[in-house]
N, C-alpha and C positions, 0 to 999 in steps of 0.2 A: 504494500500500500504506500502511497504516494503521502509524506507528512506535508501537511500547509506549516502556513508562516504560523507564530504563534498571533493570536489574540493580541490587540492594545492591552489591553481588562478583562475582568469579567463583569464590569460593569453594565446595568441598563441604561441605557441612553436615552436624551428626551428626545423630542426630535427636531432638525435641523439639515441647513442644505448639505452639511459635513457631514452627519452619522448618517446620512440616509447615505450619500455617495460611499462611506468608510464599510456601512452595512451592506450595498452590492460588492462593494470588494472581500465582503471577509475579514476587513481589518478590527469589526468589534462584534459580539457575538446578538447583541441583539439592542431592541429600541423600544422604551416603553412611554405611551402619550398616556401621562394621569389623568383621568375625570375628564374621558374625549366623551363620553355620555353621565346624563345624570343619573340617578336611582330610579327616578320617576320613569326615565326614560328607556331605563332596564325592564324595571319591571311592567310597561306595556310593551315592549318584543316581546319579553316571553312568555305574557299572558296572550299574545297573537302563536306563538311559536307552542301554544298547549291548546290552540284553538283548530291549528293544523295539526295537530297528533291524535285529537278527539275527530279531527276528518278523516282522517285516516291518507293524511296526504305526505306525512314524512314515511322514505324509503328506508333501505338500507343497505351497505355496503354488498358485495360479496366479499368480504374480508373478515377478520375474526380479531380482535373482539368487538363485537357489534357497533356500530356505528350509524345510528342513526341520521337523514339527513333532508332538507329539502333544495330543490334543485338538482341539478347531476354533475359530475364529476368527467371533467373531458380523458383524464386516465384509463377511466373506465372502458373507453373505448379505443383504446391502441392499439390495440390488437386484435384480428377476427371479426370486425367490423366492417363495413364498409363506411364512408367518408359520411355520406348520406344519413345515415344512421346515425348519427350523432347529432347532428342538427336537428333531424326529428324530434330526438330526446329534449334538445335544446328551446324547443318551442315550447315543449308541455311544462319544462325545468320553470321558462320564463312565468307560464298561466299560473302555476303553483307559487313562485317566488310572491309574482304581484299581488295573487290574494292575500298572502301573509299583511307584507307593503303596506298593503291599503286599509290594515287593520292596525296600523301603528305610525312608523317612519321608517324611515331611510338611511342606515349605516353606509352603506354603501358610498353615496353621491356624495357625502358629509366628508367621509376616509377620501374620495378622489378630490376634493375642491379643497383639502389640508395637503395633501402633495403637492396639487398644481401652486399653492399658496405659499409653501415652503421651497419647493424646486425652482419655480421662473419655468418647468416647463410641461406640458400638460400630461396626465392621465384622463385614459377612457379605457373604457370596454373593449377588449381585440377583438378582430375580425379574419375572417378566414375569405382570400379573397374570391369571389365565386358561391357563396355561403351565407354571408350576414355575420352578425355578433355572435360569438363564443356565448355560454352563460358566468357569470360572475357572479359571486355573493353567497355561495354557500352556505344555507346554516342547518345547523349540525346541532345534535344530542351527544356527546363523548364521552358521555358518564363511566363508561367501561373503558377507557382506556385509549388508548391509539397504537400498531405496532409501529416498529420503527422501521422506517421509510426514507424516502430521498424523492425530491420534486424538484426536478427540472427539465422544461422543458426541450433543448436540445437532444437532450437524451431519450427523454421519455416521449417526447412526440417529434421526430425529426424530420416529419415528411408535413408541419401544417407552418403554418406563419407564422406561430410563436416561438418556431424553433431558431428567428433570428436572435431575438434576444443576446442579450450576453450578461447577465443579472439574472437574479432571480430570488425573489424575498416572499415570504406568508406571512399575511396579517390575521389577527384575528381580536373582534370584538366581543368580550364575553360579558354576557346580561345576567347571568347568574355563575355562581362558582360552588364550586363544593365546599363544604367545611374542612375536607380532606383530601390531598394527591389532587390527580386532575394537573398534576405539573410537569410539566414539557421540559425534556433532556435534549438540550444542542448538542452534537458532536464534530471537532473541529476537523473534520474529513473532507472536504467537497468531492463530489461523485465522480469520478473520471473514466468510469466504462464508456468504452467504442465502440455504438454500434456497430453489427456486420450488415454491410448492405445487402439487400434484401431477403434479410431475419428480422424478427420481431426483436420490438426494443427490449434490452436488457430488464429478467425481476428487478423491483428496486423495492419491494415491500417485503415485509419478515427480514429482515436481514438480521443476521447472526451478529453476536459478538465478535467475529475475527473482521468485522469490516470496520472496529471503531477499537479495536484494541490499539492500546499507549494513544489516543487520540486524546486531548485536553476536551472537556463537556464543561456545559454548563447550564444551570436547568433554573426554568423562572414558573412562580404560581401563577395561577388565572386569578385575578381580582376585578369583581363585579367593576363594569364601567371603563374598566379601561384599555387598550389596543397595546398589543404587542407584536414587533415585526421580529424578524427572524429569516438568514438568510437559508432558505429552504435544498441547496444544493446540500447541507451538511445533512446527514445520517440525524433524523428526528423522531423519540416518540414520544407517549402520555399515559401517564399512570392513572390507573382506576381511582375513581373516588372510593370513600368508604360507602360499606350500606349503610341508608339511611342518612348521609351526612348532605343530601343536596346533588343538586345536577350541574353536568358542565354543559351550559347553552351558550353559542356563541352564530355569530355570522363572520366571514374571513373569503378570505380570497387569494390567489397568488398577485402578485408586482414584475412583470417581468421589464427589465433597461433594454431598452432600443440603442444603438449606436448613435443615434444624435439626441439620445439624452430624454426623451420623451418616455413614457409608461403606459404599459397595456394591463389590463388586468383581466381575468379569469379566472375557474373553476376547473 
């Protein structure tokens, strides 16, 4: 395995046009914005977000441990798919997302219009060109945990338009937290598998211990209200809450960097 540079810190960072760029580079392991939502404004997501559960409109991974979610996941479809097939999903991800939306606010547009405000340069929704919008905004039940994984898209999707990028960061807003765990382990690896062209892109989920051994981690809690960024190329997962100690609900998305410094975002 290939060692990165070390960490600045293991400091959380606030955010700014520095750690956001130090954060696509790797150079610090993560970026946290305090009280980027109120309580109030917590607790009507995920009084909408238990509205969609009682519909019976959050899915669920094929992955283990269960992962609730609304919306879809473009990983999901990298493989054995057709192109087409994803955009379908994409459309009913969007009907499902907007009925949540329209029963609360908008994380979402709030997290793009704090980038474009912070950077000088804009964030939107990717597009696939031939296709329309990717879906963006993710929100998810993780009460169980998350395995550890790696998100990026070069790797993991090399044949769509998000594979220019060259960055690649997850945010995520959490509206409630657990009393317990529920806390995300960075490992300071970034993923450097090579595709073989024309094979399907490399697992990047379950990964073992040998892919983050002598790697420097560092692991931050979910607290209700507020956003944490995280450069998503390193080996990342999420521990189980306790039973009974509360849910981890959040909405997130990926950030991927364009070469002239612009931001796409997606799911």
């Amino acid at each position: 395995m290939t060692h990165a540079p070390a960490w600045q810190d293991h400091e959380e960072h606030p955010l700014t046009a520095e750690t956001l760029r130090a954060l696509f580079e790797n150079e610090i392991a993560a970026i946290r914005i305090k009280n980027f939502a109120t309580s109030d404004e917590c607790a009507d997501f995920a009084a909408a977000m238990q509205w969609a559960i009682d519909q019976d409109i959050m899915r669920y991974y094929s992955v283990k441990p269960r992962v609730g979610y609304i919306g879809t996941a473009q990983v999901e479809y990298r493989w054995g798919h057709e192109r087409d097939a994803y955009f379908v999903a994409v459309q009913q991800a969007w009907q499902d997302w907007h009925k949540v939306i329209a029963r609360t606010w908008d994380p979402q547009e709030r997290f793009m219009q704090t980038l474009r405000d912070v950077s000088g340069h804009d964030a939107r929704i990717a597009e696939e060109p031939g296709h329309g919008k990717l879906f963006s905004g993710i929100i998810r039940k993780a009460s169980n945990g998350i395995g550890r994984h790696v998100d990026y898209a070069p790797i993991n999707t090399p044949d769509y338009a998000i594979a220019a990028i060259d960055g690649q960061l997850g945010w995520n807003l959490f509206v409630e937290s657990p009393d317990e765990g529920g806390v995300t382990t960075i490992h300071n690896r970034p993923w450097t598998v090579v595709p073989e062209e024309g094979k399907d892109p490399p697992m990047s989920y379950g990964l073992d211990d040998s892919h983050v051994a002598g790697a420097e981690s560092v692991s931050y809690a979910p607290v209700t209200g507020d956003v944490v960024l995280f450069n998503s190329r390193n080996p990342h997962e999420v521990s189980a809450g306790v039973p009974g100690g509360g849910d981890r609900l959040q909405i997130g998305s990926f950030v991927g960097h364009l070469p002239d410094g612009d931001m796409v975002l997606w799911s």
